[in-house]
N, C-alpha and C positions, 0 to 999 in steps of 0.2 A: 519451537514455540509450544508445542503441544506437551513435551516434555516437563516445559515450566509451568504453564499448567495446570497438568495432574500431578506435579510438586507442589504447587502451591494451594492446592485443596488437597494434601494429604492420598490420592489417589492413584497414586501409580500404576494399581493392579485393576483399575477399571472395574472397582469393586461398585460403585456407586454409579457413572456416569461412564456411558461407551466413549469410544475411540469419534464414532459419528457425531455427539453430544457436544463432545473436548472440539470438535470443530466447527460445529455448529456456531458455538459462543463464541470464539477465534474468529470468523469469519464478522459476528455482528462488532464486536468490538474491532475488527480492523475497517471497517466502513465508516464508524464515529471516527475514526482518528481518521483517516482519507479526507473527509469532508472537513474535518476543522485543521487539519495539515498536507493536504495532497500533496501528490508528488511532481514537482517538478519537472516537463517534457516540454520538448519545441517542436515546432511542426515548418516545414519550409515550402513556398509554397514559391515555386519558381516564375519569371517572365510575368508578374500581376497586370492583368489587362483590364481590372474591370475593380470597381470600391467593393464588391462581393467578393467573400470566400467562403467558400465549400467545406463547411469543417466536421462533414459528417463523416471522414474517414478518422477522426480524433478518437479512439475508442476509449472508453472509460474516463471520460471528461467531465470532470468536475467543475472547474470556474477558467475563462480565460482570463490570463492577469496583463499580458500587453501584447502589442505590436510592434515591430519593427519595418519602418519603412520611408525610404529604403535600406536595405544591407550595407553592410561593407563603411559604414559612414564612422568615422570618430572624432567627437563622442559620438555612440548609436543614436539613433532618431527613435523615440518610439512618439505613437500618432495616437491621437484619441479614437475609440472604435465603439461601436454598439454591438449586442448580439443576440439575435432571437432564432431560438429552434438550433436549425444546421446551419444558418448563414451568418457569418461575421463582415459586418461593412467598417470600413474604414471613413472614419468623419473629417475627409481632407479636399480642400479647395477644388484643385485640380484631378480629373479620373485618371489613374495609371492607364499609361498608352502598350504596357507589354515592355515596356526599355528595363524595368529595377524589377527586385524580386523583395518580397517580404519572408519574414520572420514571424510566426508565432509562438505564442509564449503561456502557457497553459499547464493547471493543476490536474493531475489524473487520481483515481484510486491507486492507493499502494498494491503490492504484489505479498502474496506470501504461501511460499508452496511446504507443505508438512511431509513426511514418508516416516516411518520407522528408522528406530538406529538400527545400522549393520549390528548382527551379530559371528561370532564366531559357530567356524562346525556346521552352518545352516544352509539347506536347501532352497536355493536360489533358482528361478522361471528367467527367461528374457521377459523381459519389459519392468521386472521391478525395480521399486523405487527402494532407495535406504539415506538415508545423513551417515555422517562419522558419528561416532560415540562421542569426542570433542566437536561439537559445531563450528566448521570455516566459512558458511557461507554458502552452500553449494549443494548440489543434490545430484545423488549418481545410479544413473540407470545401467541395469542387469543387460547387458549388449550377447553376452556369452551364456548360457545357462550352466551350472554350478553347485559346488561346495563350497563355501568358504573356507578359507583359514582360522587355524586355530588363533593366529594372529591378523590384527587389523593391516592393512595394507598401508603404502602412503600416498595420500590421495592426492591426485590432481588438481591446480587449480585455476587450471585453463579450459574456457569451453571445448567441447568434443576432445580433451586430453582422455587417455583412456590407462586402465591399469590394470593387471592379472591379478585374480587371488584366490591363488589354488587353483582349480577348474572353471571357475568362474572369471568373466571378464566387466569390468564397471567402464562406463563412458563418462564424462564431468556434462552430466545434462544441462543444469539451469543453477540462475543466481536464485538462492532460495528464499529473498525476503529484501523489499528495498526499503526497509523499516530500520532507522539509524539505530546500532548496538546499544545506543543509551538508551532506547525508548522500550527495547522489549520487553524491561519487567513492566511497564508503563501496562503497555500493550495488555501481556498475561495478566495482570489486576483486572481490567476490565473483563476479560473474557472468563478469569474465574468468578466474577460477580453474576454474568449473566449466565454461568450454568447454575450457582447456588440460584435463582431467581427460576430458572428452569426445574431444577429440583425442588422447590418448594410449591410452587405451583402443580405439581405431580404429586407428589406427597399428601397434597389434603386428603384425596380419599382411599388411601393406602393405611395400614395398623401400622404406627410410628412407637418407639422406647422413648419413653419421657412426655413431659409435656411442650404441648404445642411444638414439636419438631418443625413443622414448616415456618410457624411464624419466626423460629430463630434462625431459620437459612433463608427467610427473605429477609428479615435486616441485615444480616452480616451482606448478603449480598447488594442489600440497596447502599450499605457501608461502602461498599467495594467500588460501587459504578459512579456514588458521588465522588469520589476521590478521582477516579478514572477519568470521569468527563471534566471536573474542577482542572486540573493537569493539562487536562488536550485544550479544553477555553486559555487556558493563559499561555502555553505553547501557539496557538491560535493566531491571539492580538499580539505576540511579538512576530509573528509572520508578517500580517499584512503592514503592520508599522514598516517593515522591509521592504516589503515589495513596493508600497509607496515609494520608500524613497529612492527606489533602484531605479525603479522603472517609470519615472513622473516626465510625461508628454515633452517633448521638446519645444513646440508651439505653445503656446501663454494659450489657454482659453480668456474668448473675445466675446466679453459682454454684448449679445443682439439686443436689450432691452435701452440700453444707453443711451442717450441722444445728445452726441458733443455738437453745441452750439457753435456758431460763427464766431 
């Protein structure tokens, strides 16, 4: 990601914006897409004894989108639920006695981990990190300390797979991004808006060639970030249009204000 990036503002040699910078803005533009597209997790929550759950162990929780309960039923039952803070209650007639287990169903922040490309010939530490020069998906940590090959290895793509290269030994650390392959130029657009947005606001009282230099790298960059977030809103509302209709109550909600006459 960080690659596309400093490609897509002309930057590869970090002539203009550091390596910290390229992340910085990576990091805010992957939080606008989390929030208008999270990702997808479930949470199991075994033997439910009680309409409360605990969902302070949910890390990086963005919206919960249903319930399940109980399990194992088909069709699945999902139940109408409210939730404030850490605790998610269940809005169902009867309290779970501890007999069923529930199922939740919850958006998180995306993931997205950066390292440098391997290069060839180069002095490698344990603990570093690298990508392949073709991006698979995956990120590989320095387990052996090292010289590389003058040639790239072929890399593993199983976790804790490991591979020689040269004196150096690579482990298959982590999935490097759970950001769908269509969406990363998505992604890089925003992130290069909000560095130009970052570099023009630093620029004012800096000596600039030409006129008004900042003011033309915060439109191209306010350019960038309307497109960005225009994209991630209509990505957005075809989400929850889904999730509605996946995941819509099994129980009819029951009008309390109604009053069926004799």
């Amino acid at each position: 990601m960080r690659d596309l990036v400093e490609r897509d503002l002309h930057d590869e040699t970090n002539e203009s914006w550091s390596t910290d910078e390229i992340d910085r803005a990576i990091e805010r533009a992957l939080q606008e897409f989390s929030y208008a597209i999270p990702l997808e997790a479930t949470h199991d929550e075994a033997t439910l004894a009680s309409r409360d759950i605990d969902i302070s162990s949910l890390s990086d929780r963005v919206v919960i989108i249903a319930v399940e309960y109980p399990t194992d039923n088909y069709p699945k039952t999902y139940v109408r639920f409210s939730a404030w803070g850490d605790t998610l209650s269940l809005l169902v007639d009867t309290e779970p006695d501890g007999t069923y287990d529930a199922k939740v169903y919850y958006g998180k922040l995306h993931s997205l981990i950066t390292a440098d490309a391997w290069e060839a010939s180069t002095v490698y530490a344990e603990g570093d990190y690298v990508l392949p020069t073709v991006p698979n998906g995956y990120r590989y940590k320095c387990t052996t300390a090292g010289t590389s090959a003058a040639a790239e290895p072929t890399w593993p793509t199983t976790l804790a797979g490991t591979v020689a290269d040269n004196t150096a030994v690579w482990t298959c650390d982590s999935i490097t991004s759970s950001i769908p392959t269509f969406n990363e130029y998505l992604l890089a657009e925003g992130a290069a808006g909000f560095a130009l947005q970052q570099w023009a606001a630093e620029a004012i009282n800096k000596a600039n060639v030409g006129d008004d230099v900042p003011r033309s790298y915060r439109t191209l960059g306010k350019a960038r970030i309307d497109a960005f977030r225009w994209h991630i809103k209509r990505l957005g509302r075809q989400n929850r249009v889904r999730v509605r209709q996946l995941y819509a109550p099994y129980y009819p909600i029951v009008s309390k204000n109604t009053v069926v006459g004799p």
